[in-house]
Biopython code that builds the backbone (N, CA, C, O; Angstrom):
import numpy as np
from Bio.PDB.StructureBuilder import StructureBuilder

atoms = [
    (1, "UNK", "N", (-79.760, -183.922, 179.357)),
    (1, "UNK", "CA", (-80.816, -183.194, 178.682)),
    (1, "UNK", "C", (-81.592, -184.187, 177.820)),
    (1, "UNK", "O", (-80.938, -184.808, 176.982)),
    (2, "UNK", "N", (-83.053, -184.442, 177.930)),
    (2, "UNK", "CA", (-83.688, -185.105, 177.037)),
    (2, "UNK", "C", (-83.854, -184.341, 175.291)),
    (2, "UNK", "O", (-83.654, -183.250, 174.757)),
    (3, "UNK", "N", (-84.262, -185.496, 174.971)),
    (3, "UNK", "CA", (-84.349, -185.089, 173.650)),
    (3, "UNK", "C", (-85.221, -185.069, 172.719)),
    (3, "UNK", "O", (-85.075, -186.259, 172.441)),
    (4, "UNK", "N", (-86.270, -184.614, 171.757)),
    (4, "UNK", "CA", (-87.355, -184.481, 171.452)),
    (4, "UNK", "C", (-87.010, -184.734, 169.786)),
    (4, "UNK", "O", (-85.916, -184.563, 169.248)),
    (5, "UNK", "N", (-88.168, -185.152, 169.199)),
    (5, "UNK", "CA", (-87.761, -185.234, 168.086)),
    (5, "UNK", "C", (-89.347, -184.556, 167.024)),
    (5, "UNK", "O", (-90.545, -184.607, 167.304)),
    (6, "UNK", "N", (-88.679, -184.013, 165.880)),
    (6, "UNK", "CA", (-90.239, -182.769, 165.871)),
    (6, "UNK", "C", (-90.350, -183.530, 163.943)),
    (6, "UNK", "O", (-89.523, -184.236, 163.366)),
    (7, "UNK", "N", (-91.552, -183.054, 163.492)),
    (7, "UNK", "CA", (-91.402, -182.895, 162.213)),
    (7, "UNK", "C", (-91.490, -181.522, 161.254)),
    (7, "UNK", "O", (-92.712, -181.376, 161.225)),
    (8, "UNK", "N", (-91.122, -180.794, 160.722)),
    (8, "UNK", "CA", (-91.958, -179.690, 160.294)),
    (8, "UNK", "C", (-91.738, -179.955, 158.376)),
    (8, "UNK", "O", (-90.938, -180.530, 157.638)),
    (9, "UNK", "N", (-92.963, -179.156, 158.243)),
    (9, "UNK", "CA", (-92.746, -179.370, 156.946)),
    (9, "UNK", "C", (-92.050, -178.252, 156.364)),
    (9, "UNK", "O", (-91.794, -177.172, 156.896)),
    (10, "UNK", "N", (-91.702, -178.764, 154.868)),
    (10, "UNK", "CA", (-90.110, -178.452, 154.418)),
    (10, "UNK", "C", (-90.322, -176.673, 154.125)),
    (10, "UNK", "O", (-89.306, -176.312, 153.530)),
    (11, "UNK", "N", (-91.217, -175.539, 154.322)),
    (11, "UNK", "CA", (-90.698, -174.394, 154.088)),
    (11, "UNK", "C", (-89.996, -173.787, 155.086)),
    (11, "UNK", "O", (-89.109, -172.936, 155.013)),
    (12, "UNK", "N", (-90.841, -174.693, 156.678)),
    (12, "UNK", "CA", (-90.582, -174.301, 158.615)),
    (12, "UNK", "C", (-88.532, -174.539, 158.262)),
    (12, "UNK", "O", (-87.500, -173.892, 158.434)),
    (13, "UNK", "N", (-89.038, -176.134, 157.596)),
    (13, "UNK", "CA", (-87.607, -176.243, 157.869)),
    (13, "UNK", "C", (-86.433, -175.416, 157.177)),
    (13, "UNK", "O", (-85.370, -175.423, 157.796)),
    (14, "UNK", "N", (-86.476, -174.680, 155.940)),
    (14, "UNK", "CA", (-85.736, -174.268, 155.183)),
    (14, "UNK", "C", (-85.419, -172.548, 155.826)),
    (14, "UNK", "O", (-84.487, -171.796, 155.540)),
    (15, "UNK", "N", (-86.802, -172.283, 156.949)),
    (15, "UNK", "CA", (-86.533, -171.404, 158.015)),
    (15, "UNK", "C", (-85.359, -171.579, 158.825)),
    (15, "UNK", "O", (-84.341, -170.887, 158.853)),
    (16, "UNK", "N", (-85.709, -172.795, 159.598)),
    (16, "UNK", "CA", (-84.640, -172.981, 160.877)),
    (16, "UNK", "C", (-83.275, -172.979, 159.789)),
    (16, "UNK", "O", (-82.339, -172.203, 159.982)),
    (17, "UNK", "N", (-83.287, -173.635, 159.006)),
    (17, "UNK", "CA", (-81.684, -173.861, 158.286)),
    (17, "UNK", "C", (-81.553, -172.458, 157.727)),
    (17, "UNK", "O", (-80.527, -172.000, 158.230)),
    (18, "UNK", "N", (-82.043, -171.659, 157.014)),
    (18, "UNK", "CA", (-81.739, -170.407, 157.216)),
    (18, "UNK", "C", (-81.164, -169.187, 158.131)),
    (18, "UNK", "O", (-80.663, -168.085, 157.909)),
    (19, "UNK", "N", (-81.495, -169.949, 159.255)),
    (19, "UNK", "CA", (-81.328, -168.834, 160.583)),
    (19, "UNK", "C", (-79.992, -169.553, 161.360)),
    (19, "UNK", "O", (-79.107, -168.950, 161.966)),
    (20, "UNK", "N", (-80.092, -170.764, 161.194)),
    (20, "UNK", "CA", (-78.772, -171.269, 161.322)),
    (20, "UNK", "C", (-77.793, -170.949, 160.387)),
    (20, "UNK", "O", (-76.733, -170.579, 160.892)),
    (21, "UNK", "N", (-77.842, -170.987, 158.977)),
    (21, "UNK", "CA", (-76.711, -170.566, 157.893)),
    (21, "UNK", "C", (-76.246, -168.976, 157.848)),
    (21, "UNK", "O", (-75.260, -168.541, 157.253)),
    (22, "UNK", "N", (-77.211, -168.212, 158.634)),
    (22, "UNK", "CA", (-76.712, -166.405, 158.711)),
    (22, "UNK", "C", (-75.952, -166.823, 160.200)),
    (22, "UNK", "O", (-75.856, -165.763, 160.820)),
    (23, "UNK", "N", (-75.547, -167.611, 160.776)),
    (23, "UNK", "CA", (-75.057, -167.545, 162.380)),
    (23, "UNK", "C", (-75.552, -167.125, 163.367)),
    (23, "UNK", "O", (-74.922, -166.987, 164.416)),
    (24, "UNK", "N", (-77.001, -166.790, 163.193)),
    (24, "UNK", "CA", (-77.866, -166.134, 164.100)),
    (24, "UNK", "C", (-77.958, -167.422, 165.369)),
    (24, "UNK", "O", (-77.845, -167.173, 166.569)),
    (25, "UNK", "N", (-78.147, -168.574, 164.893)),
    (25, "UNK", "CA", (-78.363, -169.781, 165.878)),
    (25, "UNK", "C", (-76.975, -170.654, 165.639)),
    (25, "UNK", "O", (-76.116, -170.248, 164.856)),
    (26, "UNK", "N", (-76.861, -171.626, 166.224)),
    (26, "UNK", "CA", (-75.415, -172.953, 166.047)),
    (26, "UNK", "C", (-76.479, -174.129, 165.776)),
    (26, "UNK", "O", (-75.968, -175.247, 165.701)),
    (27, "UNK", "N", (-77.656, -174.072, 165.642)),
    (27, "UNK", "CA", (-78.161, -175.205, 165.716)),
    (27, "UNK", "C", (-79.763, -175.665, 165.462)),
    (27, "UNK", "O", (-80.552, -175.334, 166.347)),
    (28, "UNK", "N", (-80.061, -176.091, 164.802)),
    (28, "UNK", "CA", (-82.093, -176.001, 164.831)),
    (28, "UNK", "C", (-82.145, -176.209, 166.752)),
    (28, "UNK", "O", (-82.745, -175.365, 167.418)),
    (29, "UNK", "N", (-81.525, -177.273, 167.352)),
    (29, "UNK", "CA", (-82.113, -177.588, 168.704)),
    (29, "UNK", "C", (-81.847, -175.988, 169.287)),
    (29, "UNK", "O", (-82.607, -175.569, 170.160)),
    (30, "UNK", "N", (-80.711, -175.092, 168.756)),
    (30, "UNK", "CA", (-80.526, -173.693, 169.773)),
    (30, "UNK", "C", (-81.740, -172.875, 169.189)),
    (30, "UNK", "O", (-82.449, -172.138, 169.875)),
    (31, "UNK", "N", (-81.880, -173.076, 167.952)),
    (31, "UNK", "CA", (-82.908, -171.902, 167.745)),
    (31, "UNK", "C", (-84.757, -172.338, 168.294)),
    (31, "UNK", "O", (-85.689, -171.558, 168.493)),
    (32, "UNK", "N", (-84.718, -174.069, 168.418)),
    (32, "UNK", "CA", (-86.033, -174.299, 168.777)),
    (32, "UNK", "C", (-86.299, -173.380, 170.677)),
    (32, "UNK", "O", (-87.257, -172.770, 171.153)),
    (33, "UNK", "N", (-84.934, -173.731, 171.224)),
    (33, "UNK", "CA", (-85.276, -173.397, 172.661)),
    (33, "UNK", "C", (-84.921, -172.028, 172.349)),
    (33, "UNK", "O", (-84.703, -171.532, 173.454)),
    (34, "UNK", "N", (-84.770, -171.284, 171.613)),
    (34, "UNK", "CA", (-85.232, -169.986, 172.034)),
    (34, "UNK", "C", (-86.497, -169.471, 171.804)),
    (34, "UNK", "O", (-87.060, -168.555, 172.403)),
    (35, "UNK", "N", (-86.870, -170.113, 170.923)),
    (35, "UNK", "CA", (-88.695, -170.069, 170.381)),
    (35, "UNK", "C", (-89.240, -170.272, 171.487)),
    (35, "UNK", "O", (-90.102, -169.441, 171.770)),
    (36, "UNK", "N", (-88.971, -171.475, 172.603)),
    (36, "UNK", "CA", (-89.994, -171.787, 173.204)),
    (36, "UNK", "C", (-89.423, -170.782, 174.494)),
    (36, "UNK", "O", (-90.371, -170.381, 175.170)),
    (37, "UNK", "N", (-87.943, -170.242, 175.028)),
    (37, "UNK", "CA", (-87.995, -169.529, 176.110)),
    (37, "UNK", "C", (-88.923, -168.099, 175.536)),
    (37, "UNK", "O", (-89.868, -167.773, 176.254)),
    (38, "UNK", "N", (-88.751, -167.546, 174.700)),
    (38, "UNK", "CA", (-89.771, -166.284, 173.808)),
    (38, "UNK", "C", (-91.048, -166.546, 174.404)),
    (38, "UNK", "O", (-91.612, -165.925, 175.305)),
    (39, "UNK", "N", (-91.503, -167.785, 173.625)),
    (39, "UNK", "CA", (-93.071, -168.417, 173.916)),
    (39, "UNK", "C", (-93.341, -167.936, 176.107)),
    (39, "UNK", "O", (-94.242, -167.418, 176.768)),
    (40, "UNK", "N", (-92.210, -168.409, 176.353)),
    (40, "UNK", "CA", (-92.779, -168.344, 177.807)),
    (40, "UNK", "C", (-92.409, -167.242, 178.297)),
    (40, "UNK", "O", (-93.263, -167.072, 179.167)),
    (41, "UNK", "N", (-91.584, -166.192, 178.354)),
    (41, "UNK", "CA", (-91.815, -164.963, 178.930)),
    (41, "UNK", "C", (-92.590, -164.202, 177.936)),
    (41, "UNK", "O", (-92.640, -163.012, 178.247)),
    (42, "UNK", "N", (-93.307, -164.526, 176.680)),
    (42, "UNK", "CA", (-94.816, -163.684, 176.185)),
    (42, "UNK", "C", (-95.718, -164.331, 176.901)),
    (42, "UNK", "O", (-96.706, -163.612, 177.045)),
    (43, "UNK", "N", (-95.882, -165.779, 177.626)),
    (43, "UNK", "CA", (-96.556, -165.842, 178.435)),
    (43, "UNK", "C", (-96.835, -165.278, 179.900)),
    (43, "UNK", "O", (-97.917, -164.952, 180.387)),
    (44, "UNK", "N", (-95.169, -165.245, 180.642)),
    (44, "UNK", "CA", (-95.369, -164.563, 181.440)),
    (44, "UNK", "C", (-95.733, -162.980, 181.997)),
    (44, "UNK", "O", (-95.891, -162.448, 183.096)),
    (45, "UNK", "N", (-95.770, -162.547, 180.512)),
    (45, "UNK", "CA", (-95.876, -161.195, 180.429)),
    (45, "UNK", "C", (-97.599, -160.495, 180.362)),
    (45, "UNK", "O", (-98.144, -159.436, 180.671)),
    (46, "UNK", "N", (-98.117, -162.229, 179.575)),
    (46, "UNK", "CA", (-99.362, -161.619, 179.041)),
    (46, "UNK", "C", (-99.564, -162.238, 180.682)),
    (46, "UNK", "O", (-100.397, -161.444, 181.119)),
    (47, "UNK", "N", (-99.323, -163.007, 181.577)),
    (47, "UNK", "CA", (-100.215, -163.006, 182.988)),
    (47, "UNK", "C", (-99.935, -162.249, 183.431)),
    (47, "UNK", "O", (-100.837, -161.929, 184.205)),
    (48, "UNK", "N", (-98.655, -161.200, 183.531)),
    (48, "UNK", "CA", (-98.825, -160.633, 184.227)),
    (48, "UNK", "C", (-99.548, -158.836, 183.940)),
    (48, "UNK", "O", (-99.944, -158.013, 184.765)),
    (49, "UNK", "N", (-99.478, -158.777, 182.539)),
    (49, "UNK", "CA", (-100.625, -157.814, 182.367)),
    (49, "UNK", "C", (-101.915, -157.948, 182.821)),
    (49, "UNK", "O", (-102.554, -157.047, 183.364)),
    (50, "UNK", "N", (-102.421, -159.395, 182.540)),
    (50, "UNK", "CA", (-103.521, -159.914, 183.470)),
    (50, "UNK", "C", (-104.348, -159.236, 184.971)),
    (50, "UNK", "O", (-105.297, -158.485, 185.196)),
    (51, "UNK", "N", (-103.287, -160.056, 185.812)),
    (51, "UNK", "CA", (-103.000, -159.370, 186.675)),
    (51, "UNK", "C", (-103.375, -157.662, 187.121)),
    (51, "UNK", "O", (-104.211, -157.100, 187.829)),
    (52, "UNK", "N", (-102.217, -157.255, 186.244)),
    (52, "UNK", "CA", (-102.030, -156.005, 186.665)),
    (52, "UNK", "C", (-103.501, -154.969, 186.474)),
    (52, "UNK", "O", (-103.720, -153.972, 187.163)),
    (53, "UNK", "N", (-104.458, -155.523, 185.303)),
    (53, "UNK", "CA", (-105.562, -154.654, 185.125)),
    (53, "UNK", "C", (-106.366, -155.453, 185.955)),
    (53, "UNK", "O", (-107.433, -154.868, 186.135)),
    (54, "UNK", "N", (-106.325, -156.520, 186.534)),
    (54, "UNK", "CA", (-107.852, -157.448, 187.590)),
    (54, "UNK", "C", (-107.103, -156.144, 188.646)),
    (54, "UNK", "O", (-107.950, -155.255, 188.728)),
    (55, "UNK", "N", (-106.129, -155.843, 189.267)),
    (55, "UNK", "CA", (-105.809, -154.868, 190.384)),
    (55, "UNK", "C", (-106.392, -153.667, 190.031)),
    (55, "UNK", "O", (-107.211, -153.121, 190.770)),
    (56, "UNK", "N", (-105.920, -153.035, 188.577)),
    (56, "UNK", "CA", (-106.239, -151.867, 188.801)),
    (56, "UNK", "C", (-108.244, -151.683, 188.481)),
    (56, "UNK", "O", (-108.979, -150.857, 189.024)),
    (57, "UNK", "N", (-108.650, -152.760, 187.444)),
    (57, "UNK", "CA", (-110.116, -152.469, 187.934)),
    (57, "UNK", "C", (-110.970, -153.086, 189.505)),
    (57, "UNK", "O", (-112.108, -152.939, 189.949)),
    (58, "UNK", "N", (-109.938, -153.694, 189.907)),
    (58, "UNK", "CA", (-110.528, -153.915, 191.580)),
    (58, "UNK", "C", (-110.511, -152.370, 192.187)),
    (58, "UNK", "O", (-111.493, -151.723, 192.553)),
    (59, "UNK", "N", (-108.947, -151.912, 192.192)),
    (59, "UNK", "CA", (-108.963, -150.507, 192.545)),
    (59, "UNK", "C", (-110.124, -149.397, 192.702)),
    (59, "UNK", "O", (-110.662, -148.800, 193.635)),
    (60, "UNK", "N", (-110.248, -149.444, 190.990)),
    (60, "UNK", "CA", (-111.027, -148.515, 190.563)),
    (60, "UNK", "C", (-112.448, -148.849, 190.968)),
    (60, "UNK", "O", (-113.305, -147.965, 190.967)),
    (61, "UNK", "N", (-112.763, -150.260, 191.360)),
    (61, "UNK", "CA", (-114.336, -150.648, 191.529)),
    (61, "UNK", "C", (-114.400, -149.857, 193.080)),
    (61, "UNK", "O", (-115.300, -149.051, 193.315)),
    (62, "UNK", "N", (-113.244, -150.220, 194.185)),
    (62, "UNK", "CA", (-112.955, -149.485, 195.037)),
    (62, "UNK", "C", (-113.666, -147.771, 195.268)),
    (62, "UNK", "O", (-114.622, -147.306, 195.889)),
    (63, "UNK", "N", (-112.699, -147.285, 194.479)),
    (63, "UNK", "CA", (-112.803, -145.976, 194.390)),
    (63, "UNK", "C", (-114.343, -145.325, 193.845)),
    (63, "UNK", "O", (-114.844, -144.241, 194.142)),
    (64, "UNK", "N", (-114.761, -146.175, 193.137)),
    (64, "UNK", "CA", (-116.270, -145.889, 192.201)),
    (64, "UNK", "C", (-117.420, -146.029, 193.646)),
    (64, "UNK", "O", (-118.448, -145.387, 193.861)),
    (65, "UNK", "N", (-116.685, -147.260, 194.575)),
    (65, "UNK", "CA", (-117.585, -148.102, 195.647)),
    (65, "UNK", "C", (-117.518, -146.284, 196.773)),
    (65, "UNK", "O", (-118.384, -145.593, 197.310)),
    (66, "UNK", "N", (-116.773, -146.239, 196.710)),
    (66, "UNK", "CA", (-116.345, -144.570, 197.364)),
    (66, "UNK", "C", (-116.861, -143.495, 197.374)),
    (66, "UNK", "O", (-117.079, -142.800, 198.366)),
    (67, "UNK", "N", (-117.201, -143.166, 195.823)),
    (67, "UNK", "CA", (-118.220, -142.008, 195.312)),
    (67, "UNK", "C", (-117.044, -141.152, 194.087)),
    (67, "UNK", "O", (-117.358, -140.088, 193.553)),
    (68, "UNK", "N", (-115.749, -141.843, 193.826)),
    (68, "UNK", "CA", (-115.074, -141.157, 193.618)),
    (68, "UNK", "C", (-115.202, -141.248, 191.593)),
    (68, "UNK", "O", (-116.357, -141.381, 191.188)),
    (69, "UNK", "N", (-114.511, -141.203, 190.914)),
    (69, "UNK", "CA", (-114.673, -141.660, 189.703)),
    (69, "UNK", "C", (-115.560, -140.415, 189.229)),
    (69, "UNK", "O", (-116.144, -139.548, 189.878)),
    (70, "UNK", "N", (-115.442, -140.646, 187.877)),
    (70, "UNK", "CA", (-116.649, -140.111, 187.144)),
    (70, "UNK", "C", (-117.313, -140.951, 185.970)),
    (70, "UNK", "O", (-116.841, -141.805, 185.219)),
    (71, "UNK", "N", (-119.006, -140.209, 186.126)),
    (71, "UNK", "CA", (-119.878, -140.806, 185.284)),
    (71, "UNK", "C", (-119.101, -141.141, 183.462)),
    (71, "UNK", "O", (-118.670, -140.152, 182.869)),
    (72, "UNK", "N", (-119.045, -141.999, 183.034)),
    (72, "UNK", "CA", (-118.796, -142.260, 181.634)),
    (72, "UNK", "C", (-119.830, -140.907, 180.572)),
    (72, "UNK", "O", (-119.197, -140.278, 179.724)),
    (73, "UNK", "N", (-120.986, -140.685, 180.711)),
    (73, "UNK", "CA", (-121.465, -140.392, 179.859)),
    (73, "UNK", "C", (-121.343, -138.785, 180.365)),
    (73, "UNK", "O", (-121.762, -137.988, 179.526)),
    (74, "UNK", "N", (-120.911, -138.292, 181.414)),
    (74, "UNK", "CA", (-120.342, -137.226, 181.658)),
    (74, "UNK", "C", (-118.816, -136.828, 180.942)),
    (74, "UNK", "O", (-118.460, -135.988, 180.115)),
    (75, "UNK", "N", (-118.290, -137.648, 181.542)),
    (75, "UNK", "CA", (-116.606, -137.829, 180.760)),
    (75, "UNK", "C", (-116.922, -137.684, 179.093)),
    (75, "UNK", "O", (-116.260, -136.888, 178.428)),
    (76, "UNK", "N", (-118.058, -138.571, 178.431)),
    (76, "UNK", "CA", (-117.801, -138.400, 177.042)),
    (76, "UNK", "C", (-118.387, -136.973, 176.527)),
    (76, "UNK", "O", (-117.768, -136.448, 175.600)),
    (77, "UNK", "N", (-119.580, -136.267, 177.070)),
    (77, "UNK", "CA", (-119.814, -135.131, 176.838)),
    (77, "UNK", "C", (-118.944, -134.348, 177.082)),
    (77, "UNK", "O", (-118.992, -133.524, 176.169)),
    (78, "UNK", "N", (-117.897, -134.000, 177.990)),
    (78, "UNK", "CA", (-117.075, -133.051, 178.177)),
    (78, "UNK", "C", (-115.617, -133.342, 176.930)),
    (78, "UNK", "O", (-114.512, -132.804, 176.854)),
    (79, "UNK", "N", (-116.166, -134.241, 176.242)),
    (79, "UNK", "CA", (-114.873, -134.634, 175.559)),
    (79, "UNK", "C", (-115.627, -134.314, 174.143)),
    (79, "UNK", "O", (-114.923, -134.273, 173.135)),
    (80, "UNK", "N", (-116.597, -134.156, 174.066)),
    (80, "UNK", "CA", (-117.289, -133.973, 172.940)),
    (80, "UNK", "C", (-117.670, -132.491, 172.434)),
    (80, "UNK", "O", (-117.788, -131.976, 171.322)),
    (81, "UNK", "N", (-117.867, -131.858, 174.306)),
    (81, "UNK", "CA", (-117.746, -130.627, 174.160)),
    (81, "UNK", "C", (-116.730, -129.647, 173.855)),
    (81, "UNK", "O", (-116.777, -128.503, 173.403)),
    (82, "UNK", "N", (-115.741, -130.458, 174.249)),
    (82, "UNK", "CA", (-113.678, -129.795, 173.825)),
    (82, "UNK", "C", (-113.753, -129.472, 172.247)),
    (82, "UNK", "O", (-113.779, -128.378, 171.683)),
    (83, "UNK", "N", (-113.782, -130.967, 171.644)),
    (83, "UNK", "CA", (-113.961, -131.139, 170.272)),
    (83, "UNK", "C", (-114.206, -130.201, 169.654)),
    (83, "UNK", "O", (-113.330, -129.524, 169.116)),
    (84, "UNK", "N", (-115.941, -129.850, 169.563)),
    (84, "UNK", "CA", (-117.229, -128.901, 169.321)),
    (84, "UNK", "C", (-116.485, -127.622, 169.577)),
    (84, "UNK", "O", (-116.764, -126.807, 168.698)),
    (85, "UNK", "N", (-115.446, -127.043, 170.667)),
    (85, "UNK", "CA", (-115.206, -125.734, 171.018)),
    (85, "UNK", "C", (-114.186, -125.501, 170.031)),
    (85, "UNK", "O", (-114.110, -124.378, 169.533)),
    (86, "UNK", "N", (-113.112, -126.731, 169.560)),
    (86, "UNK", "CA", (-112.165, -126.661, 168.797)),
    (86, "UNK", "C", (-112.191, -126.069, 167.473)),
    (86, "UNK", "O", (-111.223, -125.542, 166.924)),
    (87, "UNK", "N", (-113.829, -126.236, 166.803)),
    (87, "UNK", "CA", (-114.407, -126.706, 165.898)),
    (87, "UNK", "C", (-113.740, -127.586, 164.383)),
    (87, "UNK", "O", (-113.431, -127.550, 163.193)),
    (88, "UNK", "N", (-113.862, -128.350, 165.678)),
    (88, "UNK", "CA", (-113.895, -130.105, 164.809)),
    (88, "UNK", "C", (-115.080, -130.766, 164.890)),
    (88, "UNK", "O", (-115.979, -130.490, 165.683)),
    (89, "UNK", "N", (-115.097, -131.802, 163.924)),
    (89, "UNK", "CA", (-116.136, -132.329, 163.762)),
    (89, "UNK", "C", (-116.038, -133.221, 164.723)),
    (89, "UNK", "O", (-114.964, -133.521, 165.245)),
    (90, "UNK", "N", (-117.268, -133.767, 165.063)),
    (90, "UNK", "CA", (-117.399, -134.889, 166.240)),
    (90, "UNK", "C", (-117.296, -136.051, 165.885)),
    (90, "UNK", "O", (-117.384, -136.959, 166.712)),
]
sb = StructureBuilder()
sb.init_structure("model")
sb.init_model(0)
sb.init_chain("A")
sb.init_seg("    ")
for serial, (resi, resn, name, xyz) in enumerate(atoms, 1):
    if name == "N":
        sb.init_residue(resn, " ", resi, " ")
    sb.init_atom(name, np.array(xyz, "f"), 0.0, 1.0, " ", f" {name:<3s}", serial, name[0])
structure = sb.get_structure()
């Protein structure tokens, strides 16, 4: 395993030695690699939310390309009109 060598200044550090002294970590090097495995499945998570909405507005461009969908400014009047029937303010 290579080995890296970091600086942080002294409040970062009085962190890591903190989180090591409750037994949460054995080590600043155990608690750095869990920071960075964290760091990378919030990365892999934020691509794959990514992802997942480029599909679903391809979908939906699909479905709009179709005739299907509805107008926005239809959708917000009927939502405005609910409101108004409730009598709430808009």
């Amino acid at each position: 395993m290579a080995s890296m060598n970091i600086s942080l200044p002294d409040p970062l550090r009085a962190q890591v030695q903190a989180r090591i002294d409750s037994g949460q970590y054995a080590s600043a090097s155990d608690y750095v690699r869990d920071l960075i495995r964290r760091d990378q499945h919030a990365i892999e998570d934020e691509a794959r939310w990514l992802r997942d909405l480029d599909a679903s507005i391809a979908d939906s461009l699909v479905e709009m390309r179709a005739g299907g969908g509805v107008d926005l400014d239809t959708a917000c009047d009927a939502v405005l009109a609910d409101v108004a029937a409730d009598g709430r303010p808009a």
